[in-house]
VOVEXDREN-815638 format. One record per residue (C-alpha): residue in three letters; x, y, z. Coordinates in Angstrom, 3 decimals. Layout:
# VOVEXDREN-815638
BAZA res        x        y        z
BAZA ALA        X        Y        Z
...
# end
This chain:
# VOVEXDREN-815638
BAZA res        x        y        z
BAZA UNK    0.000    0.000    0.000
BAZA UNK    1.533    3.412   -1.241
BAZA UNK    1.524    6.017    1.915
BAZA UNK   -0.958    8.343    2.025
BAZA UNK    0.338   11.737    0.254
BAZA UNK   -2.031   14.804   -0.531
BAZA UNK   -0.584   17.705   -2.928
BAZA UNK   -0.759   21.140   -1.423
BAZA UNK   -0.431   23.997   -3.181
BAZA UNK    1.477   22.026   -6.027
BAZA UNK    3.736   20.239   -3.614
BAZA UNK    3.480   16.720   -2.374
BAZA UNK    3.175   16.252    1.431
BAZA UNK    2.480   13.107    3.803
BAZA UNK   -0.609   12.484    5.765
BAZA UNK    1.491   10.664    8.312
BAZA UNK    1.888   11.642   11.337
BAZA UNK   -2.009   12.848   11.735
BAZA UNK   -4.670   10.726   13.384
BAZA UNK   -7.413    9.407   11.165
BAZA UNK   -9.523   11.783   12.695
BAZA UNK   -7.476   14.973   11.931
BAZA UNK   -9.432   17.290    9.649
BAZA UNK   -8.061   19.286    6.661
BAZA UNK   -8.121   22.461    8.579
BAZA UNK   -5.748   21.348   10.876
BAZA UNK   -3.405   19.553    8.849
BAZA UNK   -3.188   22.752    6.943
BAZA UNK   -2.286   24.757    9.764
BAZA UNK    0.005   22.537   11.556
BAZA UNK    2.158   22.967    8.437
BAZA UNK    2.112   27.124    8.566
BAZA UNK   -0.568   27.487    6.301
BAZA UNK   -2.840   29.631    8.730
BAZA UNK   -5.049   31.235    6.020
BAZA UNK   -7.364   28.784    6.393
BAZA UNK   -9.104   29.551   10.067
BAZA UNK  -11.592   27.443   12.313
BAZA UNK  -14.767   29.727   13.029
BAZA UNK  -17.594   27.303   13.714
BAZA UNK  -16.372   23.809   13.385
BAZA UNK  -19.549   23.033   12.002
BAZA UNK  -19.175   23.857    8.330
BAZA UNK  -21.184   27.193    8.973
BAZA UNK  -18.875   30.043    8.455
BAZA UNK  -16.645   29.177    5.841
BAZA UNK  -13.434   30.599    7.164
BAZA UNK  -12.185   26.956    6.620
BAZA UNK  -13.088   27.282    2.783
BAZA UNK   -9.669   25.625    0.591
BAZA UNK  -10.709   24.016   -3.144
BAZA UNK  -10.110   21.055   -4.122
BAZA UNK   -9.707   19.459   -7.612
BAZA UNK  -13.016   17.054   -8.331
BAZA UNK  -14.088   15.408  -11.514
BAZA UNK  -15.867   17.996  -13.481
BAZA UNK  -19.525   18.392  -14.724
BAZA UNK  -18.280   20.729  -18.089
BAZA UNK  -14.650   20.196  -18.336
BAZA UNK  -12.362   17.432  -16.896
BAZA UNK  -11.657   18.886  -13.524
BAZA UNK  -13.649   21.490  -11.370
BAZA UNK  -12.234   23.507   -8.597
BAZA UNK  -14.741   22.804   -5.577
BAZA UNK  -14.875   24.748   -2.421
BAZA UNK  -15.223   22.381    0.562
BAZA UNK  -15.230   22.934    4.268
BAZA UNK  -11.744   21.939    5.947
BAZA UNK  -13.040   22.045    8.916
BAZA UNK  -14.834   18.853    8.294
BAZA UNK  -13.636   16.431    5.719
BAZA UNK  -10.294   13.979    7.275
BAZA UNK   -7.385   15.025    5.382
BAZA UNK   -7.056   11.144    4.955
BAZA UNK  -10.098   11.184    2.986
BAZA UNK   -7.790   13.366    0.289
BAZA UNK   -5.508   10.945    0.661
BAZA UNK   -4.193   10.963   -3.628
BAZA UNK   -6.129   14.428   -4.156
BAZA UNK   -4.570   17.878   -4.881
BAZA UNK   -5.982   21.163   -3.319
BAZA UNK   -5.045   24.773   -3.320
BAZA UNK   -5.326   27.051    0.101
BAZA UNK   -5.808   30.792    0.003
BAZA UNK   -2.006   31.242   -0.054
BAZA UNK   -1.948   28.801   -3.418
BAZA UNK   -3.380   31.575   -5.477
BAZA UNK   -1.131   33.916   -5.610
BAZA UNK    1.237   33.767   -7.956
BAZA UNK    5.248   34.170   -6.993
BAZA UNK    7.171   36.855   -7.334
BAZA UNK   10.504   37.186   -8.397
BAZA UNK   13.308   36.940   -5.475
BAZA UNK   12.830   39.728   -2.651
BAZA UNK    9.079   41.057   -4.443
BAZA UNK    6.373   39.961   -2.920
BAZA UNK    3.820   37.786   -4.801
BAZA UNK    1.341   38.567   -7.299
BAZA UNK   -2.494   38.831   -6.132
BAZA UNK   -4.698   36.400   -7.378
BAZA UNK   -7.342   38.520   -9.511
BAZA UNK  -10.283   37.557   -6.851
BAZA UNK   -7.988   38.618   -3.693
BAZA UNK   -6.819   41.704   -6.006
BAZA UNK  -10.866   42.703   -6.299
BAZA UNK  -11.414   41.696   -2.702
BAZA UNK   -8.641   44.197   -1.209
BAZA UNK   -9.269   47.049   -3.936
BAZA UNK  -12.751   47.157   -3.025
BAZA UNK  -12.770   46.750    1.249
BAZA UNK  -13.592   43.290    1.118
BAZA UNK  -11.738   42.817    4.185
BAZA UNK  -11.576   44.293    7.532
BAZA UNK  -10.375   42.215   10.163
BAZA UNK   -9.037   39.497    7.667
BAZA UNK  -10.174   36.227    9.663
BAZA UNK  -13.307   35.382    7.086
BAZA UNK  -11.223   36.953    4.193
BAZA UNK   -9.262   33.376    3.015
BAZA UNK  -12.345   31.773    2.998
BAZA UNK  -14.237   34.276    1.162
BAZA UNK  -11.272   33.973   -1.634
BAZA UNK  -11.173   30.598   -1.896
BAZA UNK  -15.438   30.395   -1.985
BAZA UNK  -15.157   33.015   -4.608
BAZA UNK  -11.922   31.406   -6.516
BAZA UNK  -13.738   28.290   -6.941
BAZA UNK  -17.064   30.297   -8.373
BAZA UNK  -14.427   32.190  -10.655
BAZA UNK  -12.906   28.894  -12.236
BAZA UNK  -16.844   27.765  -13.112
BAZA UNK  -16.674   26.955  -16.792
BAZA UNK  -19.919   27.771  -17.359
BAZA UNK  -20.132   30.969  -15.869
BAZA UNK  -20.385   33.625  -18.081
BAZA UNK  -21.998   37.286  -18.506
BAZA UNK  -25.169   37.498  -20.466
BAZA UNK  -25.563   38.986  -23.577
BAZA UNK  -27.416   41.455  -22.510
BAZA UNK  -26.841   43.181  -18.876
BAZA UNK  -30.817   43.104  -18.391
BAZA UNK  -31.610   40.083  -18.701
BAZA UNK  -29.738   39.266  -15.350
BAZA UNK  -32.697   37.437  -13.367
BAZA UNK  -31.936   38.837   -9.909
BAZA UNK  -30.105   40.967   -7.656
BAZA UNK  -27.637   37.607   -6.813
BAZA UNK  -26.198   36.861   -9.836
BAZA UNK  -23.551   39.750  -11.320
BAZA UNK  -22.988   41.169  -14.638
BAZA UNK  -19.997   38.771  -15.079
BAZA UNK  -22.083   35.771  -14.238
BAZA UNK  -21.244   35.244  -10.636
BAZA UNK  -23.269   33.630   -8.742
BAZA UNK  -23.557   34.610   -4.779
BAZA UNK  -24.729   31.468   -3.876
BAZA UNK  -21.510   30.551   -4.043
BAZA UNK  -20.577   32.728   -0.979
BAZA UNK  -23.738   31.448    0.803
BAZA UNK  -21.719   29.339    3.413
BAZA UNK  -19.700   32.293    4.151
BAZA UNK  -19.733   34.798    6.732
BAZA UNK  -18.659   37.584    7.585
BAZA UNK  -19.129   39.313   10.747
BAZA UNK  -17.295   42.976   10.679
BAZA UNK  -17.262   44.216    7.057
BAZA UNK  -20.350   43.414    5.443
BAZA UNK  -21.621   41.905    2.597
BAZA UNK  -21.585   44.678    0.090
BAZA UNK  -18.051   45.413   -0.894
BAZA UNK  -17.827   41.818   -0.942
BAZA UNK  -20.202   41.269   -3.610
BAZA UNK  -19.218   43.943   -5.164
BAZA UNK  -15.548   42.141   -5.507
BAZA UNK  -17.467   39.274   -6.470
BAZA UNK  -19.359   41.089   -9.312
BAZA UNK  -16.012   42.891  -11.152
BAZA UNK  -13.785   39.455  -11.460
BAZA UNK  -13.092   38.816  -15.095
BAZA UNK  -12.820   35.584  -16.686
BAZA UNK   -9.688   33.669  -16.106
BAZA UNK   -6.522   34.508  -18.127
BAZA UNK   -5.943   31.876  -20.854
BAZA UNK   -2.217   31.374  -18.867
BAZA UNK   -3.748   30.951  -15.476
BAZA UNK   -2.270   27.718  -14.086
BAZA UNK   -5.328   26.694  -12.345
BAZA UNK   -7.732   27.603  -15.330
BAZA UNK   -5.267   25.563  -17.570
BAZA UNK   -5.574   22.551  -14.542
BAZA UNK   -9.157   22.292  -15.551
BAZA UNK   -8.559   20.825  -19.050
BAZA UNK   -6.953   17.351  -17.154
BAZA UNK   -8.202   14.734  -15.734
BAZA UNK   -8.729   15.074  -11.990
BAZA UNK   -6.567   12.587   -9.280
BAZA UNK   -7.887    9.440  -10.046
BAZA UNK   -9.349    7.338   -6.563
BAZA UNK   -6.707    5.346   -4.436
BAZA UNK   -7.006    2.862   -2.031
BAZA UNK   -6.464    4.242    1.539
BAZA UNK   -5.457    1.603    4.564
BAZA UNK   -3.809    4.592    6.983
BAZA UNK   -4.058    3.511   10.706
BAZA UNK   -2.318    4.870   13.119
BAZA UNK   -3.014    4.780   17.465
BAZA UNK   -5.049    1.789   16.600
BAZA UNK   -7.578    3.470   14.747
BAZA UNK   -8.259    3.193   10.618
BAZA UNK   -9.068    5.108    8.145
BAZA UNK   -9.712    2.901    5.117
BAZA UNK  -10.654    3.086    1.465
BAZA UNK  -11.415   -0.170   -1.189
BAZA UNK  -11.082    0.453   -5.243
BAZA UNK  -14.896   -0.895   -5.714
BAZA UNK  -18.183   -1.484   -4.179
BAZA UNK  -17.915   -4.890   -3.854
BAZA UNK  -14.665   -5.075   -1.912
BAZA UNK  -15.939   -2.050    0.481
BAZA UNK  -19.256   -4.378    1.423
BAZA UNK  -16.824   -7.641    2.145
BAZA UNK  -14.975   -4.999    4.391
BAZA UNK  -18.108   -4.038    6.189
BAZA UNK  -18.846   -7.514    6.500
BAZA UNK  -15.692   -8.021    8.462
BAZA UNK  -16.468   -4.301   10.194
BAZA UNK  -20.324   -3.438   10.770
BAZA UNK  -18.602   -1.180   13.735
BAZA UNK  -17.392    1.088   11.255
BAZA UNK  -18.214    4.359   10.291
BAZA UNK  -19.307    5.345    6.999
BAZA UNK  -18.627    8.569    5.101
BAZA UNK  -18.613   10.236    1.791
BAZA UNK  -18.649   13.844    2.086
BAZA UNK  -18.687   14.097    6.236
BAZA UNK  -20.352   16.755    6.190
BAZA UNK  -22.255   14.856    9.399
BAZA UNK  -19.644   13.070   10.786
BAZA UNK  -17.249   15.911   10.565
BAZA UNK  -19.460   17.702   13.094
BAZA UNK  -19.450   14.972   15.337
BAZA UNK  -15.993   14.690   15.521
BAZA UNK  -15.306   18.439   16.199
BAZA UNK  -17.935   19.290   18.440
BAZA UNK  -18.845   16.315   20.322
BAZA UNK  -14.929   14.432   20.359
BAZA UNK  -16.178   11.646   18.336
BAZA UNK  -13.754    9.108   17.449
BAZA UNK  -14.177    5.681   15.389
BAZA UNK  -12.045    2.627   15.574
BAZA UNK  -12.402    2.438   12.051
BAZA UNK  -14.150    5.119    9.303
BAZA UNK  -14.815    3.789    5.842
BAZA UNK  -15.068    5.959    2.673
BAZA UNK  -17.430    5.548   -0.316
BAZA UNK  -17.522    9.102   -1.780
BAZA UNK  -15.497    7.740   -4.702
BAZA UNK  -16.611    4.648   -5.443
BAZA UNK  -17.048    4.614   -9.283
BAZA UNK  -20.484    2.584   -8.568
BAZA UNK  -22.175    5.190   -6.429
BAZA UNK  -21.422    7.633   -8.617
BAZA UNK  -23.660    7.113  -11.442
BAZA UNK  -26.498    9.284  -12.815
BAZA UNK  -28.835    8.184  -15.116
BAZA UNK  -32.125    9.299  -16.934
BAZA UNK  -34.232    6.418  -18.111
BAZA UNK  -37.308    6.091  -19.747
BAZA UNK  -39.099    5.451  -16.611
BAZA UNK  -36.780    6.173  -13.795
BAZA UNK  -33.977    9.017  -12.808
BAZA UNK  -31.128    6.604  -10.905
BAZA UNK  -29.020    8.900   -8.452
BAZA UNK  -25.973    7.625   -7.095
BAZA UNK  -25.472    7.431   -3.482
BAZA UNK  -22.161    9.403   -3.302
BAZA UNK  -22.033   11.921   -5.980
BAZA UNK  -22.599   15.063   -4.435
BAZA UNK  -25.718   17.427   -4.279
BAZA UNK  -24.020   19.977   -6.439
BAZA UNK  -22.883   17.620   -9.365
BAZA UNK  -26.760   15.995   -8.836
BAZA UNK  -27.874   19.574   -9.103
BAZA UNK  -25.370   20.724  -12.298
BAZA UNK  -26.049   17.174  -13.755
BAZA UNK  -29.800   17.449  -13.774
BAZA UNK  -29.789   21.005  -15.248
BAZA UNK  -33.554   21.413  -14.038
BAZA UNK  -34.965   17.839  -15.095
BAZA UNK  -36.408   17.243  -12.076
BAZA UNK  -38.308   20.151  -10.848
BAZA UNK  -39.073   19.624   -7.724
BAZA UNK  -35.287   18.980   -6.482
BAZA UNK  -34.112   22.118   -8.632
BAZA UNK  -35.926   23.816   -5.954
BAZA UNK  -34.866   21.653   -3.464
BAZA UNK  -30.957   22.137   -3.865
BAZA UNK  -30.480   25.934   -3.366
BAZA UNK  -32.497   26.027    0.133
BAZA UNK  -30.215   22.735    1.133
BAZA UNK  -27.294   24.202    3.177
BAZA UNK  -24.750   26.368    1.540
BAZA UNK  -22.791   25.818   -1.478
BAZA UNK  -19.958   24.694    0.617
BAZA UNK  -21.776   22.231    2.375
BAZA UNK  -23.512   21.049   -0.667
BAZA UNK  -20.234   20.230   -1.987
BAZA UNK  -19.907   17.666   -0.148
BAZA UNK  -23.028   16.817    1.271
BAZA UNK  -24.487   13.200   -0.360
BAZA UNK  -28.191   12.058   -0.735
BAZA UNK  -27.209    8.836    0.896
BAZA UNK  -25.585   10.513    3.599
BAZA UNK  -28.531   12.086    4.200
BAZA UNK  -30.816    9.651    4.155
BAZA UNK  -28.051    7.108    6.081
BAZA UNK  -27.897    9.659    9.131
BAZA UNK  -31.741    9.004    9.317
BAZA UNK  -32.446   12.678   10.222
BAZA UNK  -36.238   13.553   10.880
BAZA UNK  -34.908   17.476    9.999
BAZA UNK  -33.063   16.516    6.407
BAZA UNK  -33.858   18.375    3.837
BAZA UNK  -34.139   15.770    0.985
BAZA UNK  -36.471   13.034    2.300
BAZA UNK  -39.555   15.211    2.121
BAZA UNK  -38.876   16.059   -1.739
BAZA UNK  -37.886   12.638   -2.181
BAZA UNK  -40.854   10.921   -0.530
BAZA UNK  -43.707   13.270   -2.865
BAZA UNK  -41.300   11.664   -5.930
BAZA UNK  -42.004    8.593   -4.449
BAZA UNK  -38.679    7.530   -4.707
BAZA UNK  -37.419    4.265   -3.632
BAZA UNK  -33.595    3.268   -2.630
BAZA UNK  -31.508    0.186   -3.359
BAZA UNK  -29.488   -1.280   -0.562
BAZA UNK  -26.492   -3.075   -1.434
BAZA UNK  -24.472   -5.498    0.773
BAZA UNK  -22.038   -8.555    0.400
BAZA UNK  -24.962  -10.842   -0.551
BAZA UNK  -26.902   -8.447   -3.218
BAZA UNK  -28.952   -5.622   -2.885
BAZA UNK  -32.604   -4.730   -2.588
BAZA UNK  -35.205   -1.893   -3.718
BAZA UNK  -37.075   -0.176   -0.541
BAZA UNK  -40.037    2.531   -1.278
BAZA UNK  -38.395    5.540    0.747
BAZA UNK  -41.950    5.265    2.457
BAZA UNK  -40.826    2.366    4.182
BAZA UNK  -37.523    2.853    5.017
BAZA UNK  -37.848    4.981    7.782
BAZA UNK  -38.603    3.356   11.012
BAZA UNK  -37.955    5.439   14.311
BAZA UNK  -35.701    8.688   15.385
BAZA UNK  -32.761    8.101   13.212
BAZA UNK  -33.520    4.456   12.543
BAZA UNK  -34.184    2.503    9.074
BAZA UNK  -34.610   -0.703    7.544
BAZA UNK  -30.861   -0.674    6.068
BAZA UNK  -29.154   -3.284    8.102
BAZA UNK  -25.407   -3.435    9.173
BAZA UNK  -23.234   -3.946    6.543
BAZA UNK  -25.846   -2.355    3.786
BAZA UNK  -25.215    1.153    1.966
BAZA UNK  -27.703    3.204    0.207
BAZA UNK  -26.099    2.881   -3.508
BAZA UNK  -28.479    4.983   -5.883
BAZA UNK  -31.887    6.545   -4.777
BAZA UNK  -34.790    5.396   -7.746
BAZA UNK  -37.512    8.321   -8.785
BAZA UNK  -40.221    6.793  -11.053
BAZA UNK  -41.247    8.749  -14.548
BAZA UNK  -43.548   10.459  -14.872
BAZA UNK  -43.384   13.137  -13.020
BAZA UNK  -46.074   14.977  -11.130
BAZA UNK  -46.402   18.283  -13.357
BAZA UNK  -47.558   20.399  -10.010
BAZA UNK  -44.444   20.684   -7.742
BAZA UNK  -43.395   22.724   -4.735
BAZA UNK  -40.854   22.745   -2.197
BAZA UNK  -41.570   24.817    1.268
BAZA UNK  -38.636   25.462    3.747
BAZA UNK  -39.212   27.507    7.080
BAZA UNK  -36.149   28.048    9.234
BAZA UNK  -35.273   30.849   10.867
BAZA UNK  -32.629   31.971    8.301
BAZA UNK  -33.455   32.104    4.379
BAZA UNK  -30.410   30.120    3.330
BAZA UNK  -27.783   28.042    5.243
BAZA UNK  -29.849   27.186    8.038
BAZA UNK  -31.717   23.612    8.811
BAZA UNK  -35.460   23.665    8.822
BAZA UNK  -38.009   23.616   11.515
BAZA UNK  -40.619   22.754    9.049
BAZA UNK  -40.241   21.083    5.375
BAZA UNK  -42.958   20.473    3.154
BAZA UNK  -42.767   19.040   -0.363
BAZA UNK  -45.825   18.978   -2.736
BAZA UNK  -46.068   16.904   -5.932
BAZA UNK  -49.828   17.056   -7.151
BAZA UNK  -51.304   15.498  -10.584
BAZA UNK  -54.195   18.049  -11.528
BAZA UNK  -56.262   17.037  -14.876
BAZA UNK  -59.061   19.421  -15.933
BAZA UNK  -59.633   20.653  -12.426
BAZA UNK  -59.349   17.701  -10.504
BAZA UNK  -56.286   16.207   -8.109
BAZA UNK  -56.101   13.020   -9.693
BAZA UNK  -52.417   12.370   -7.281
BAZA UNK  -51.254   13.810   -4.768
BAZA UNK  -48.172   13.114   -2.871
BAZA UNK  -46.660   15.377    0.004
BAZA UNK  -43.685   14.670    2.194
BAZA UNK  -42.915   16.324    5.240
BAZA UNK  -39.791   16.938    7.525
BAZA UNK  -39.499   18.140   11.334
BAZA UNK  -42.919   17.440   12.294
BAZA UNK  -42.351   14.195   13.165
BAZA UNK  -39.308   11.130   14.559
BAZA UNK  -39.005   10.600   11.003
BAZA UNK  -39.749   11.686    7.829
BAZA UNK  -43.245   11.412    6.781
BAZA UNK  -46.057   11.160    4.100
BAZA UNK  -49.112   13.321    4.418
BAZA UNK  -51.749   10.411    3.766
BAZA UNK  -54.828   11.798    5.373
BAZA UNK  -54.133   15.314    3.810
BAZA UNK  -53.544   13.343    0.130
BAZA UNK  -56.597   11.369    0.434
BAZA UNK  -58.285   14.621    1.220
BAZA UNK  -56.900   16.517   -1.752
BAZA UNK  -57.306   13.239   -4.497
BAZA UNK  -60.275   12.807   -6.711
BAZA UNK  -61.635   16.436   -5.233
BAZA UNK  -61.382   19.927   -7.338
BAZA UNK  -58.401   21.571   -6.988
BAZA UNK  -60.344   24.808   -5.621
BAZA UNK  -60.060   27.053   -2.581
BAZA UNK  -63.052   24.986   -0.279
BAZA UNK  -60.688   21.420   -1.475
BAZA UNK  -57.356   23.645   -0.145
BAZA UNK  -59.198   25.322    3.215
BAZA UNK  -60.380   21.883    4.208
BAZA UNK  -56.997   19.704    3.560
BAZA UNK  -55.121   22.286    5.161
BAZA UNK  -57.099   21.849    8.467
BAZA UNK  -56.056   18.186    8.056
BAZA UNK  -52.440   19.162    7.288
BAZA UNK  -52.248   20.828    9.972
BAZA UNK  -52.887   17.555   12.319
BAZA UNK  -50.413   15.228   10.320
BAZA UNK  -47.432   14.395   12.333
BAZA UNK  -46.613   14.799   15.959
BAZA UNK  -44.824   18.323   15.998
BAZA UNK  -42.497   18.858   19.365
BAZA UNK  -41.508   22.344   20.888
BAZA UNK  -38.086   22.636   20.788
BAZA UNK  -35.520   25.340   20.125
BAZA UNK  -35.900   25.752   16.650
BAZA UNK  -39.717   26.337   16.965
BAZA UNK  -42.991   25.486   18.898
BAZA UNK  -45.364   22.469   18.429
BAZA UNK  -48.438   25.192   17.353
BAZA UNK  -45.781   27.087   15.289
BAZA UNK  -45.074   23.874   13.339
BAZA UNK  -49.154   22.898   13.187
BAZA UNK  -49.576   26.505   11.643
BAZA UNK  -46.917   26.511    9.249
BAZA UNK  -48.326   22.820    7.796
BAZA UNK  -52.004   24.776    7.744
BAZA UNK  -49.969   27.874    5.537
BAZA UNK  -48.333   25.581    3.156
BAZA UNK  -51.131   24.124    1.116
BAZA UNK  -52.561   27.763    0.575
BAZA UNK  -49.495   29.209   -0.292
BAZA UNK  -49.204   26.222   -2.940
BAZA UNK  -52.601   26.640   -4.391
BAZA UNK  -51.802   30.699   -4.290
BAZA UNK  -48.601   29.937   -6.727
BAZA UNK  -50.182   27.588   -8.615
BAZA UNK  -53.404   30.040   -9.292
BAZA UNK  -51.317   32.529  -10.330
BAZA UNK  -49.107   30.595  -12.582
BAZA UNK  -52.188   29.486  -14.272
BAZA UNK  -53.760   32.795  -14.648
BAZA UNK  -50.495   34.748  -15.800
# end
């Protein structure tokens, strides 16, 4: 087994000596490369931001922005990434080095006061930069909102970023005047090769393992041998656990590159998601073919998180408060558990069975969620949290409704934090199916929205706030849909 090496900056350097537990962030420091700063710990602030060279959605390699504060610097064990202090480009001997073009537009224009947020700002912003499909419109009007420059930028990028002394404006202003990359920029040039390809990991160290197989077959005969260890792809979970609550694993298995969970496919009559690819290459790959998810994805997290983040890690933590279950369970979407003896096909209905427990047995992953074709034509997704992005929800509510000449002749509506688990809204579907879809159909199946689930008070919101926000949702849905029909 090779030893586990990660390139920094352009430069080769061994994991060894870190624990398998050691994060990114603090590999990176330990090594004098203190741009990148711990804020949160959670994956919330962004001041751990570095980017990392992925397989690429329009060209061979992105640069993706992930949170160092979370992801095991193990788990980039073969991978190349570039800090804050990778950007700029060297001088010659005794001049300093040349500003990157996003840190030149984020210190002409204030975008820094106290400097703590500022690396991870850049390196959110570098990675939005080196987007090959970004690009200005043709004409400057026919920008569709106030969060997406002239030059194409898109500040969702920066949505898992804060900053907590200079503001947001002269930030998005520097965000809004970068150019497009010079055609002898290094890291633009990187794009045109293949990323790192996957190696096999085995780095243990203090009796604990960090371990990763070439294929899905030899990573279920490991869990076989290990149903005590810990699964991850992006760790955007278990990251959080380690930092915050001192979590530690004998052994932590990775699947985020396994070439078989990483497949996306449209078929004739089913979309097949892979369990590992991540919620931003789900969301790029789609391009808007499944509605109801294109709504989903912005309101999930922040860009940085989403990154990372995996459908089957969410669904695998089991989470009553995730954001995808409810969207998935009004697609009706199934998944396919895989272990050492074969896999099976579970309606998402019936996988959940108690606070953060499922049907998937030890020694099964999730490998591809299943969505059935057609698709409802009536689609919706509702978030209330306390923030509008970034922030996880008190209340989710996901709508996908088959209306023919006036009638509901489906409905299906999933539902998230109103419950130990994920739900359906039967009683409120049966009340909404073979009825008009008019205003008496929506005031009377919103009083029985209102009852589904067994809301809790708890910090995030109260039991009656919850039951009121179910009663607002099917409204609001018939409001939008009213108005899209008359306009």
């Amino acid at each position: 087994m090779v030893a586990a090496r990660i390139k920094v900056n352009g430069r080769e350097a061994p994991i060894s000596p870190a624990a398998p537990h050691t994060t990114v962030l603090d590999f990176l420091r330990e090594r004098g490369l203190t741009g990148t700063k711990e804020g949160c710990a959670e994956g919330e602030c962004g001041a751990c931001s570095v980017l990392v060279a992925r397989p690429g959605v329009n060209k061979p390699t992105d640069w993706v922005a992930v949170n160092a504060c979370l992801v095991p610097v193990a788990a980039l064990d073969g991978q190349e990434i570039v800090t804050s202090e990778g950007l700029a480009t060297a001088g010659e001997p005794g001049r300093p080095p040349t500003l990157h073009p996003v840190q030149q537009e984020m210190a002409v224009r204030g975008g820094s006061q106290c400097g703590y947020c500022t690396p991870g700002f850049v390196c959110s912003m570098a990675a939005e930069y080196y987007r090959p499909d970004r690009c200005a419109p043709a004409d400057p009007a026919d920008r569709t909102d106030a969060e997406h420059g002239p030059n194409g930028f898109d500040l969702h990028a920066l949505s898992g970023n804060l900053c907590r002394c200079t503001g947001y404006r002269p930030i998005r202003d520097a965000a809004f005047a970068v150019g497009t990359p010079a055609d002898e920029d290094p890291l633009a040039q990187r794009r045109e090769q293949s990323p790192p390809a996957p190696v096999a990991t085995e780095y243990t160290r203090d009796d604990s393992a960090f371990l990763r197989r070439d294929t899905l077959a030899e990573t279920l005969r490991l869990l076989r041998e290990r149903p005590d260890a810990v699964v991850v792809a992006g760790s955007t979970d278990w990251g959080v656990e380690v930092n915050i609550r001192s979590r530690r694993a004998d052994c932590v298995v990775a699947i985020d590159r396994l070439a078989e969970l990483r497949e996306l496919r449209v078929e004739s009559d089913r979309v097949e998601i892979g369990a590992a690819l991540t919620l931003t290459e789900i969301e790029r790959r789609l391009d808007g073919a499944v509605p109801l998810l294109a709504e989903l994805f912005p309101q999930f997290a922040s860009r940085l998180i989403r990154n990372g983040a995996t459908l089957g890690g969410n669904l695998g933590t089991g989470s009553p408060i995730g954001d995808s279950p409810p969207a998935l369970l009004a697609l009706e979407a199934s998944v396919v558990l895989a272990d050492a003896d074969g896999e099976r096909e579970v309606p998402l209905a019936d996988y959940f069975t108690g606070y953060r427990q499922s049907v998937r047995r030890p020694g099964e992953l999730i490998r591809t969620v299943r969505i059935p074709l057609p698709l409802s034509p009536v689609t919706a997704f509702h978030k209330i949290a306390k923030r509008r992005f970034d922030d996880i929800s008190s209340v989710a509510v996901a709508f996908a409704l088959d209306i023919e000449d006036g009638i509901v002749r489906k409905a299906r509506i999933g539902l998230g934090g109103v419950a130990a688990t994920p739900i359906r809204a039967l009683a409120t579907e049966a009340a909404l199916e073979g009825r008009p879809w008019a205003a008496a159909t929506v005031e009377a199946a919103a009083g029985v929205l209102r009852a589904e689930g067994t809301p809790m008070n708890d910090h995030r919101a109260s039991a009656d706030y919850r039951c009121a926000m179910l009663g607002q949702s099917l409204p609001k849905l018939y409001a939008q849909t009213t108005e899209a029909v008359s306009s």
